[in-house]
N, C-alpha and C positions, 0 to 999 in steps of 0.2 A: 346270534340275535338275542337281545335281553326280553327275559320274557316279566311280566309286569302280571302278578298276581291277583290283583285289584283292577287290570280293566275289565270297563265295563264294554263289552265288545258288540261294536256294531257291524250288522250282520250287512251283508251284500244279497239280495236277494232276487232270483232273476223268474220271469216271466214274461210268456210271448204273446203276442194284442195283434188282432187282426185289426188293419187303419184301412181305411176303404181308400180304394184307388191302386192298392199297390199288390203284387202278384204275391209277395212272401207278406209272410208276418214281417212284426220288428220285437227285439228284444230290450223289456226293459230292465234295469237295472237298479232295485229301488235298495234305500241305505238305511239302518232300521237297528238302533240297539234296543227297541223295545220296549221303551217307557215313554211316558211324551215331550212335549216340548220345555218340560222346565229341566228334563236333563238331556241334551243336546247331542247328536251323531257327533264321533270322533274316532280318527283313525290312531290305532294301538298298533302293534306288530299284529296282533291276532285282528284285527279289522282290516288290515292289509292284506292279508292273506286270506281273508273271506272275500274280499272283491279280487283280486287274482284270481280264486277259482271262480268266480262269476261270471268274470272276463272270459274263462276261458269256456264256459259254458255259454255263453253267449255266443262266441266265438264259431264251435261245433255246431250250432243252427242254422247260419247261415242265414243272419236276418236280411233283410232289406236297411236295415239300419239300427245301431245298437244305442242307447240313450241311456243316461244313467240319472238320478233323480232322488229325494230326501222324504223321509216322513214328513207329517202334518207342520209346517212352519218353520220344518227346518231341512236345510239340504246339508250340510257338514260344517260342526267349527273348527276344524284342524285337526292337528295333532293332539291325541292325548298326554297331556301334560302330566300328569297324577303318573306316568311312568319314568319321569326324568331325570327326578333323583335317585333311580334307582341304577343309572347310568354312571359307574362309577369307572372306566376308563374307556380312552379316544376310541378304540376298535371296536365299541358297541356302538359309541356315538356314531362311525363311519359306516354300519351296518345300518342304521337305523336309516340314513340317508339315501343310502345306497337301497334300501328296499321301496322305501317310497318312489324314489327315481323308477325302478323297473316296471313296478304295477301300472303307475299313472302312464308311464312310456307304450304300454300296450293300447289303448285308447287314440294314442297319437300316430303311431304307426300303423293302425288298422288300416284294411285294404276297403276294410266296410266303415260307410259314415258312422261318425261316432256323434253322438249329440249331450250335451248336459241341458238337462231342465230344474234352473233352479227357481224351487220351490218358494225355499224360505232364504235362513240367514248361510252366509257362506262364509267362512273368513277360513284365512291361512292355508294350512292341506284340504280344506272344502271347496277356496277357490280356485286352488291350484290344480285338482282333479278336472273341475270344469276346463280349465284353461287347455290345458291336453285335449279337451273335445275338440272337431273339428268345426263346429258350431253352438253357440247357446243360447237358452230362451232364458229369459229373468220375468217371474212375477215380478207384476206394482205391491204384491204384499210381502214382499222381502222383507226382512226387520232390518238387515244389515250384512254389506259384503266387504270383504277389507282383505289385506295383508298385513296383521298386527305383530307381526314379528318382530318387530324392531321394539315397539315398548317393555318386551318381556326379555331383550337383551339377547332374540335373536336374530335370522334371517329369515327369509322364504327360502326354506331348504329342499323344495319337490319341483323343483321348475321354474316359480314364478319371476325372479329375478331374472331372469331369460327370457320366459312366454309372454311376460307385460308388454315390455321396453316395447316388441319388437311387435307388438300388436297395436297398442295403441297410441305408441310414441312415447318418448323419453322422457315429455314433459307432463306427461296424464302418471306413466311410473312411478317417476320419481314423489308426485303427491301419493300415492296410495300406498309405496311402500317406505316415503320419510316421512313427509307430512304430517298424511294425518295420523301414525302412530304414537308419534312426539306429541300432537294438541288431542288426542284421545276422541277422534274426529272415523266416521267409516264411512263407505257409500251408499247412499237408498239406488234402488232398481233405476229410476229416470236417471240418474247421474249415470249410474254405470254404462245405461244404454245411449247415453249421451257420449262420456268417453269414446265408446265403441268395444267394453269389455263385454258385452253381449250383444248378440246381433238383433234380435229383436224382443221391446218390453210389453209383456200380454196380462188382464184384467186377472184378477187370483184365483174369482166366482168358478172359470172354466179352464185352468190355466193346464191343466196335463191334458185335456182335449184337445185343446189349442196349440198345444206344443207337437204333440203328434201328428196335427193337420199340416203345423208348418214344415216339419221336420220331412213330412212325405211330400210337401211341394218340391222341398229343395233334391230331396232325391230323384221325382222324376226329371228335375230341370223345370220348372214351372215358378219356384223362387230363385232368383240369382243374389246370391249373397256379394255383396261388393264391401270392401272397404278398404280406406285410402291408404294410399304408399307411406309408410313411417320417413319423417326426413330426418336422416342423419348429419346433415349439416348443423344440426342447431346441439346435437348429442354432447358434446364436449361442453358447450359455453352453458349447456344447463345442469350439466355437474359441478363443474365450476361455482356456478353462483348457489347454488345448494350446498356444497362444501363449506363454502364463507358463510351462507347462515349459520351452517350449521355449529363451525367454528365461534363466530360471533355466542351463539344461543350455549351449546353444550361444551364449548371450549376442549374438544378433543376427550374428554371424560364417558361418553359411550361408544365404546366397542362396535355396539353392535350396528350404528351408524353409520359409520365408516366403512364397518365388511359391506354394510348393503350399497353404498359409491363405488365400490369396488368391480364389487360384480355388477352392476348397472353399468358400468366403463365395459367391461367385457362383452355384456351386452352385444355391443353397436356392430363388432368384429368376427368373435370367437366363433367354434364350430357351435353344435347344440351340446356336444357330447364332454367339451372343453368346458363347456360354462358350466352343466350342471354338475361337473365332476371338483370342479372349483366351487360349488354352492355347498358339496358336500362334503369339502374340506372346510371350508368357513364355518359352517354347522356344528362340527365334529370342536372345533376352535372355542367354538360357541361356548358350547354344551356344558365344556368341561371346565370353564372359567367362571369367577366368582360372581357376576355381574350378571348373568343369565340364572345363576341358583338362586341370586340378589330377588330379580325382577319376578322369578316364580314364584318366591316367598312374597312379594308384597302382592301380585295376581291372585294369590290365594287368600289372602286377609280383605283384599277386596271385595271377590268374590265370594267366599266362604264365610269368615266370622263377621263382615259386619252387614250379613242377612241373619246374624244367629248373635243379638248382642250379648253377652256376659253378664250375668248380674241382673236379667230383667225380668220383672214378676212376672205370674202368668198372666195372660192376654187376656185369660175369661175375666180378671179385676177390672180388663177398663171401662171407663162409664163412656154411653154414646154422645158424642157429642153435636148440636145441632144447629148450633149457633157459635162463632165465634167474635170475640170483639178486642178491638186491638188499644192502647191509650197510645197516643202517639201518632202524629201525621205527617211526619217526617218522612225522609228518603227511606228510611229503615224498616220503618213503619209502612208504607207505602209499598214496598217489594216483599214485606211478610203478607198483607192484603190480595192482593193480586195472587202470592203462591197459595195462602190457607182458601181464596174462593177456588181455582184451579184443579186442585188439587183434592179436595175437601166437598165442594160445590154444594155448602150453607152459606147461608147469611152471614155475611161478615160486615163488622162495622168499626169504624173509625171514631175516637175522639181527639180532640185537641181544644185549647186557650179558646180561640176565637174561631169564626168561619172563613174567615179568609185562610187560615192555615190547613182547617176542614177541606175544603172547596181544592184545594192544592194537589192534596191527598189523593182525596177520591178522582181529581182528576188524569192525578199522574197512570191512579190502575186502569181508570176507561183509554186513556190513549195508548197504554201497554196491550191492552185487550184489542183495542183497533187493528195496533201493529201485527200482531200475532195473528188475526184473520186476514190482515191483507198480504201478509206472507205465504197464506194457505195455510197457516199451522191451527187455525184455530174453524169451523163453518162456522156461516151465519147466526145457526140456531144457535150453538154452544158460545158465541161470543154474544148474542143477547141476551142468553140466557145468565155469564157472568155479571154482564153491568148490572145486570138489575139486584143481582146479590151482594152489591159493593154499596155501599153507605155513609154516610157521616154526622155526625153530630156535635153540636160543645156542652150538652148536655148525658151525665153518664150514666142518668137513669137508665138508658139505651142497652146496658149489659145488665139490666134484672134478667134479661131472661137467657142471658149467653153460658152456653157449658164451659168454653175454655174460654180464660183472658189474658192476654198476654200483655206485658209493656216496655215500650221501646222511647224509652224516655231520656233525657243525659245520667250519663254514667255520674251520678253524687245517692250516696246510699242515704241519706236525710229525705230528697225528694222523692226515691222508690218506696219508700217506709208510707210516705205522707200519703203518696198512690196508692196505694194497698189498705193502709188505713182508710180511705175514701170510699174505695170501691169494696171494701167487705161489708159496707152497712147495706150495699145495693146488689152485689148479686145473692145467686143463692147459695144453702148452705153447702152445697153439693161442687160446686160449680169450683175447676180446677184454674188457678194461679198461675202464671209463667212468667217468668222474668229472663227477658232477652241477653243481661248483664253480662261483661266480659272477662268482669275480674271481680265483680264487689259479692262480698257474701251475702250465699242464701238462707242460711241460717240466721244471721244477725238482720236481714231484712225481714224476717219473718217472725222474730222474735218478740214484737208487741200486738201480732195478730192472735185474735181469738181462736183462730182454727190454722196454727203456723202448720199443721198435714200438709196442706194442701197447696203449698208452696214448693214451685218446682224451678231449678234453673234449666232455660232452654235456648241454650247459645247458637247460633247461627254464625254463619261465617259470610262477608262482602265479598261478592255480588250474591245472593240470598238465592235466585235461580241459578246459578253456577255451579257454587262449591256442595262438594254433594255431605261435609259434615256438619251432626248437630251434635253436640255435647249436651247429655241430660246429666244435670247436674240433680244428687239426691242430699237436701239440708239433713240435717239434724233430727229434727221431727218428719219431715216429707213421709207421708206413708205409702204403701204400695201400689191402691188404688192410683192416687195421683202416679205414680211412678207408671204404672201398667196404661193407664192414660195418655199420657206423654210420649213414651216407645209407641202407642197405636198410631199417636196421633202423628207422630215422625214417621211412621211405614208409610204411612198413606201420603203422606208430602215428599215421598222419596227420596227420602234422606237416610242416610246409613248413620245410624245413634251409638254412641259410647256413652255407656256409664261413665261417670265423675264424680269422686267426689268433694265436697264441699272444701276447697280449698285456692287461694288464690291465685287469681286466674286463669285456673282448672290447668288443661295440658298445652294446648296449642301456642298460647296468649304468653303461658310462662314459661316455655321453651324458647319462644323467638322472641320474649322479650329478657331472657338472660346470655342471648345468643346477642343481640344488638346492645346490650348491656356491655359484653367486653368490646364491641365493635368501638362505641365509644369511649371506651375506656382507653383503647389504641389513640383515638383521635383526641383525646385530651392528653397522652401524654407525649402527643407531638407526629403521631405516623401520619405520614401526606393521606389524602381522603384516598385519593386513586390506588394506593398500595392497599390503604383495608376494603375497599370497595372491591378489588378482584385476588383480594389473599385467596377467597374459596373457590376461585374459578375449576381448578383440579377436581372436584368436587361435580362440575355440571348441574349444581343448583338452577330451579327455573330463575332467580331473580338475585342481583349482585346486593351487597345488603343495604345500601344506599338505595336504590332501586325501591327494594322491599320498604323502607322504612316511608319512600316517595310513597305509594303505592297506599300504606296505613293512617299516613296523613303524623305529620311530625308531633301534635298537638295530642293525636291520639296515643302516639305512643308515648310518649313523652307522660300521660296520665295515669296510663297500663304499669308504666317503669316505678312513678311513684305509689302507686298502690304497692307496689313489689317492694319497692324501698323499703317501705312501714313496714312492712312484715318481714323481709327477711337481710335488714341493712349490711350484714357481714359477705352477703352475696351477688344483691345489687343494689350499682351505684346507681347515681343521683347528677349525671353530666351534665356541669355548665354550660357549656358547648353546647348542649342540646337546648337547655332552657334562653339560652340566646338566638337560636334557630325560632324557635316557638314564639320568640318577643317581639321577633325581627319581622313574623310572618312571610318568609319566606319557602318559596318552594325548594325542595333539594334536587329535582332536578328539572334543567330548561332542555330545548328541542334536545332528551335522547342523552346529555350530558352533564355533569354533576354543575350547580349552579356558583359560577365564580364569583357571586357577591357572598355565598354560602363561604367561601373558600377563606376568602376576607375576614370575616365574620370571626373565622375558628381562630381560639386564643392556646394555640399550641404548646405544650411543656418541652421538656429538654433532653427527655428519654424516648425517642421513636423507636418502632419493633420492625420488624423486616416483613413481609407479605409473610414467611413460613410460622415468624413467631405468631400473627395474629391469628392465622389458621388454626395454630396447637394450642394456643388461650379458648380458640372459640368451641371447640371442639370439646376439652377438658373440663369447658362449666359447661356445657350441654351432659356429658357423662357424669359428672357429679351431679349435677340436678336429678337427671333422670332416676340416679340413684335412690335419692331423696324421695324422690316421688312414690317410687316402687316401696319404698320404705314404708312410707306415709301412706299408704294405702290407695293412692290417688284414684288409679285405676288396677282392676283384676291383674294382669301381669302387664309385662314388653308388653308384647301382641298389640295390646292398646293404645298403647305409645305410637307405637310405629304408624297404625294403622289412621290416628289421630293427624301424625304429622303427613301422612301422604295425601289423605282426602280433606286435611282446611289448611296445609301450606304448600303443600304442592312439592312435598319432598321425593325425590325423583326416584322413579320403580327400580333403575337399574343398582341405584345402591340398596334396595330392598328394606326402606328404611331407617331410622335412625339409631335402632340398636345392632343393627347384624355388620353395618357399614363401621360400629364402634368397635364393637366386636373385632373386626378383621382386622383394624390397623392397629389394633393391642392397644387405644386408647380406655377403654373399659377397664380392663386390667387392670392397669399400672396407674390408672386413676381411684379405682372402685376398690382394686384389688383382686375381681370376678369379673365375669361375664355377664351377660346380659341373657343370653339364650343357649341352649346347650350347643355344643361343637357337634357341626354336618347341619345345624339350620341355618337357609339362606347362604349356606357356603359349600361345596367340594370341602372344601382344605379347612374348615372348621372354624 
């Protein structure tokens, strides 16, 4: 067994409770690595073998029933991950499985009721222990319960690809262990107890009270726990059509999607002992391939660096802010409103031209605020307590007294100049600049302001509650204040922030628009749209680049391209083809399909590329770029890169990013010359 230096080991810890009603005690089983809930219960080898002897201590009593349960908010997130690269061949990997199988299996086989009472959040080896219980109770204060295996490039390696299916149907399965790991989706406590993955959902105020009262109904027979026959009839035709999504969506490019169809197929038939013996070869499969070290490496950039951004002043610089005001009444402007009150929950206020564009505004946040409380996501009080913080005006006196101002105005750097110009006679001296811009510099916007410090860029990515990156951009003069300002003020809007710097259009904007740079460079020298549209399918991108480009709006990018143009013409071009798309007003794509008046339209050359060549063009200026950038100081290292393209373009976990994914297929290399990250990150095999 690999033993893992650095876990943090959570402890099994048992004790016996007198529940009224019942002749024995019961034993519980509480889970506990001894900090709180901002570092979460997770099973190591040494956490496994702390609840093995629990188990068996439990066992030895001779309870009336044995229950097992989480600290404060948390019942277990799985596997300890932080021991996985330390997994450096299949017979550790196979141990590893092989051990989790044995512990959780003692739970299942008990001759004494087993109970889980989940406390808090559950996911992966936390669900999975529960599921081995022979009953379970779920708080309504769950944060979240899931089988996330699949985003990080693996499976449910302890049971679950077996204990689901066959509990609560194939069709409830197949979403918790494809689904929602793919759209980065998990279960609240009603869902669950709606599926039927816990048998009954109890208030959180009394919830291990209440778990023990019910636990001792069902023991004496006083609760009869029922729940309906899985049908297998329907088992095959809903893998089936899972497979074709899945195909359609990830075009065979994750591994680990496909192991989990697999054994979801197995599922329906196999013994218990077949299947999980096949989970724990799939696992071991896993483990030791590139795509699973991939998905670790971007799980951890996730979650580690960008709660901890690079480059951001200290926190004690930033100034409180109490007031915000936005310039701008637009769709943009409208979904910054809505998040800065939310989120923020000051005053915030709106300008625009005229009132009828005002009125628009503020009204788009009030019927977003509506929705949100008739969803349930928002009470009453806290959804009147937003409208009344939402405002508008065509008068910009309105931000004298606003700490932060932001503007979401059209992308032309004359008109952000002339706004800023405007509003520095009107707020205060103090009072910190945002510019939403996606490519225009902040340095040269800032450059005839009296006080250019305090100009910051703070790029958001569409849809604005969605994507969870902001690119803080730091000009030329930007001083720290503002800076420390900025990073506060993104924490608290929940957004994960990269430093940037002042360069055109920062990381994201000038990756996918040198990336659709060659796209069209293909289609102007003649490749059919449909060859460069799925050249990267191999790849398993969320979006084909035609898609992508639908999705940015042709017009839009088309503006992004030429600002790049001007600045860097030897690297991108300048497509006809495109500036005839944007003249034509046409969409690029109709119901689902690439638009055949679009197809018309394209004025073809006489050199087309084959799908592989557009791949190795696209790929090659994305690593040169990258290069450049890293050069250029753009951002602190990779890490940033990567970390940028996965949370505002949606670059996929299982490639772990866009330098380790470069990395591995030697385009880095033999492009750059180097690598990108050292050999053993994000990969086995280097």
């Amino acid at each position: 067994m690999i033993e893992n230096p650095n876990e943090v080991v959570t402890k099994a810890l048992v004790r016996t409770l007198t529940v009224p009603g019942l002749d024995k005690p019961a034993a519980l089983i509480t889970l506990d690595n001894g900090f709180d809930h901002k570092k979460p219960n997770s099973f190591g080898p040494a956490g496994l073998q702390s609840l093995d002897a629990a188990i068996s201590s439990a066992l030895s009593a001779e309870p009336a029933f044995i229950a097992i349960t989480g600290k404060p908010y948390i019942f277990c997130v799985g596997a300890d991950i932080t021991g996985m690269p330390l997994i450096t061949d299949r017979d550790q990997a196979v141990s590893l499985g092989q051990l989790g199988h044995s512990v959780f299996a003692r739970l299942r086989d008990s001759d004494i009721p087993t109970f889980a009472f989940i406390n808090g959040a559950a996911l992966g080896g936390g669900l999975e222990v529960a599921l081995h219980c022979h009953y379970r109770t779920v708080s309504g204060g769950a944060a979240a319960l899931g089988l996330p295996e699949v985003a990080i490039g693996l499976v449910p390696g302890w049971g679950g690809s077996q204990l689901l299916p066959n509990l609560i149907g194939i069709a409830g399965a197949a979403q918790v262990i494809l689904q929602n790991p793919l759209t980065q989706k998990v279960l609240r406590p009603k869902q669950a107890a709606e599926l039927g993955l816990a048998d009954v959902l109890l208030e959180p105020a009394d919830f291990l009270e209440r778990s023990l009262e019910w636990a001792a109904g069902v023991v004496k027979g006083e609760i009869q726990v029922t729940r309906p026959e899985v049908d297998k009839d329907m088992w095959d035709g809903v893998l089936f059509f899972a497979k074709q999504q899945l195909d359609e969506k990830l075009h065979g490019a994750v591994p680990s999607a496909n192991k989990a169809i697999e054994l979801l197929a197995l599922a329906k038939d196999a013994s218990f002992a077949d299947g999980t013996a096949a989970e724990t070869e799939a696992l071991a499969d896993l483990i030791m391939g590139d795509e699973s070290r991939a998905s670790l490496y971007a799980f951890d950039l996730v979650q580690r660096r960008a709660k901890r951004p690079v480059g951001a002043p200290d926190k004690g610089l930033a100034r409180t802010v109490t007031k915000v005001g936005i310039v701008g009444a637009g769709l943009m402007a409208s979904q910054l409103a809505l998040l800065f009150a939310r989120r923020l929950q000051v005053p915030v206020v709106l300008t625009d031209l005229d009132q009828t564009r005002v009125d628009k505004g503020v009204g788009y946040v009030r019927k977003e605020i509506e929705k949100l409380a008739g969803k349930g996501r928002l009470d009453a009080g806290t959804a009147a307590k937003l409208t009344g913080l939402v405002s508008g005006s065509v008068d910009k006196s309105v931000f004298a007294d606003a700490d932060f101002v932001i503007e979401a105005v059209f992308e032309n750097l004359d008109l952000k100049k002339q706004v800023w110009a405007e509003l520095e006679k009107i707020v205060a001296p103090e009072a910190v600049l945002a510019t939403n811009t996606s490519s225009l510099s902040v340095s040269a916007m800032a450059a005839d302001l009296e006080h250019p410090e305090r100009l910051v860029g703070f790029h958001f990515f569409n849809p604005v509650a969605v994507l969870p990156l902001l690119e803080i951009v730091r000009g030329e003069r930007t001083d720290d204040a503002t800076l420390a300002t900025a990073f506060a003020i993104g924490k608290e809007l929940r957004k994960s922030c990269v430093l940037v710097k002042d360069a055109p259009a920062f990381v994201v904007n000038r990756l996918l628009t040198r990336f659709t740079s060659e796209v069209f460079a293909a289609i102007d020298a003649g490749t059919p749209l449909e060859t460069v549209n799925t050249a990267l399918d191999p790849l398993g991108l969320p979006m084909r680049p035609i898609q992508l480009l639908h999705l940015v709006g042709p017009a839009v990018g088309l503006h992004v391209g030429e600002t790049l143009h001007q600045a860097f013409p030897d690297r991108y071009g300048d497509s006809p083809n495109l500036h005839r798309i944007v003249e034509a007003g046409l969409p690029l794509i109709v119901d689902d399909e690439i638009n055949p008046e679009v197809v018309k339209l394209i004025e073809a050359g006489a050199e087309p590329l084959t799908g592989d060549q557009v791949r190795e063009k696209a790929l090659d200026a994305l690593a040169g770029e990258i290069r450049i950038m890293l050069d250029e100081g753009v951002v602190a290292e990779a890490q940033d890169i990567d970390l940028c393209m996965i949370l505002g373009a949606g670059w996929p976990f299982h490639l772990g990013g866009v330098t380790p994914y470069l990395d591995r297929s030697g385009t880095a290399e033999r492009v750059t010359g180097k690598r990108f990250l050292p050999r053993g990150v994000a990969s086995l095999r280097g």
